[in-house]
C-alpha positions in Angstrom: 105.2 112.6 163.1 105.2 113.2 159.3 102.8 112.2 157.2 104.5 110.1 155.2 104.8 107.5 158.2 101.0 108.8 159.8 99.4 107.4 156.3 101.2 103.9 155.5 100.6 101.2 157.7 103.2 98.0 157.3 101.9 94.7 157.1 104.3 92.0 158.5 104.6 88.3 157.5 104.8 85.0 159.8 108.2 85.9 160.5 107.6 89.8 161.6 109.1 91.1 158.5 107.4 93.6 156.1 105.5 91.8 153.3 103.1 94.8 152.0 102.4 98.4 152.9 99.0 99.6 152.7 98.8 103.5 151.6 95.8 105.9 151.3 94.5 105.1 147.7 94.9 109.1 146.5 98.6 108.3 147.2 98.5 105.1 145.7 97.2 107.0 142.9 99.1 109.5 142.4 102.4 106.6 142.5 100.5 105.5 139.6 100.4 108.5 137.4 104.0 109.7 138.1 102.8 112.7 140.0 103.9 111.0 143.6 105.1 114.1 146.0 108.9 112.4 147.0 109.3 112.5 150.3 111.8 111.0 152.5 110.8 108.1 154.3 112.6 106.4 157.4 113.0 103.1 157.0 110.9 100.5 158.8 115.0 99.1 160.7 114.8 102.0 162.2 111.1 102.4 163.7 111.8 99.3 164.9 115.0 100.1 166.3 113.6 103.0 168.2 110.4 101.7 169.7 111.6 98.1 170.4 114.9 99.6 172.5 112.8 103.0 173.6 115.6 105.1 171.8 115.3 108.4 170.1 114.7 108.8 166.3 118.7 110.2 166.1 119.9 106.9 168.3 118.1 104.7 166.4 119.3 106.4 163.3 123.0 106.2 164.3 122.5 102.5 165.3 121.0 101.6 161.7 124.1 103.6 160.0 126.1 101.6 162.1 128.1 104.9 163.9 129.4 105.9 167.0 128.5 108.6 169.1 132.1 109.5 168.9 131.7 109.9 164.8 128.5 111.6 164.9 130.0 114.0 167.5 133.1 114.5 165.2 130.8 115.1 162.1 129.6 117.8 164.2 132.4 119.5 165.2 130.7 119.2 169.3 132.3 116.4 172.1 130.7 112.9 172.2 129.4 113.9 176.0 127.6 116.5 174.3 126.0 114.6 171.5 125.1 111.7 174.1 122.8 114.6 175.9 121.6 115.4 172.4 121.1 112.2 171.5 119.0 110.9 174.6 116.2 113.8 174.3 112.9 112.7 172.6 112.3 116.3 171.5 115.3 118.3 169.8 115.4 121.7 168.8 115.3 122.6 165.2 118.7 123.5 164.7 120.1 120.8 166.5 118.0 118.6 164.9 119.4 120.1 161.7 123.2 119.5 162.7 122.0 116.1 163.4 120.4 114.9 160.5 123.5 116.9 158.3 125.9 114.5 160.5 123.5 111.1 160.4 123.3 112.0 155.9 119.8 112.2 156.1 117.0 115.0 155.5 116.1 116.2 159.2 112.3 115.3 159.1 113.3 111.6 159.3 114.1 112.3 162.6 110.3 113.3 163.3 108.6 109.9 164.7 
């Protein structure tokens, strides 16, 4: 995992949405005085995605951008079949995961959770 999702714990209303996220108070403030390390962050659609359906970080990804495996595949320049074995692995290599995350528009360590 990264440690942007290991430090920030979601707190969810009545209804199961997120209301508030709780972060360690260094962070906090740090977010305070401007001098907050940016990192990408995966979106709380798609953790939910992934562990409510037991899918991988990249299906769960392609499901929240709303793509088929045919697209991604195309994006890569490899055949759907081929991205569909990709795709159902909970552990990817890094340069895969690379091509990936290239085809999906995002940075590859959102696909680390």
């Amino acid at each position: 995992m990264n440690a942007l999702t290991e430090t920030v714990q979601i707190l969810r209303d009545a209804g199961g949405h997120p209301a508030f996220a709780v972060i360690p108070f260094a962070d906090y403030q740090a977010l305070v005085k401007g001098k907050a390390k940016v990192e990408p962050g995966i979106p709380a659609a798609v953790v939910d995605l992934a562990m409510d359906n037991e899918w991988s970080a990249a299906r769960a990804w392609r499901e929240h951008k709303e793509l088929t495996q045919t697209e991604v595949a195309q994006r890569m320049g490899i055949t759907q079949g081929a991205y569909a074995q990709l795709e159902a692995k909970k552990s990817i290599r890094k340069s895969s995961r690379e091509k990936i995350a290239k085809a999906l528009g995002i940075h590859e360590s959102q696909l680390d959770f």
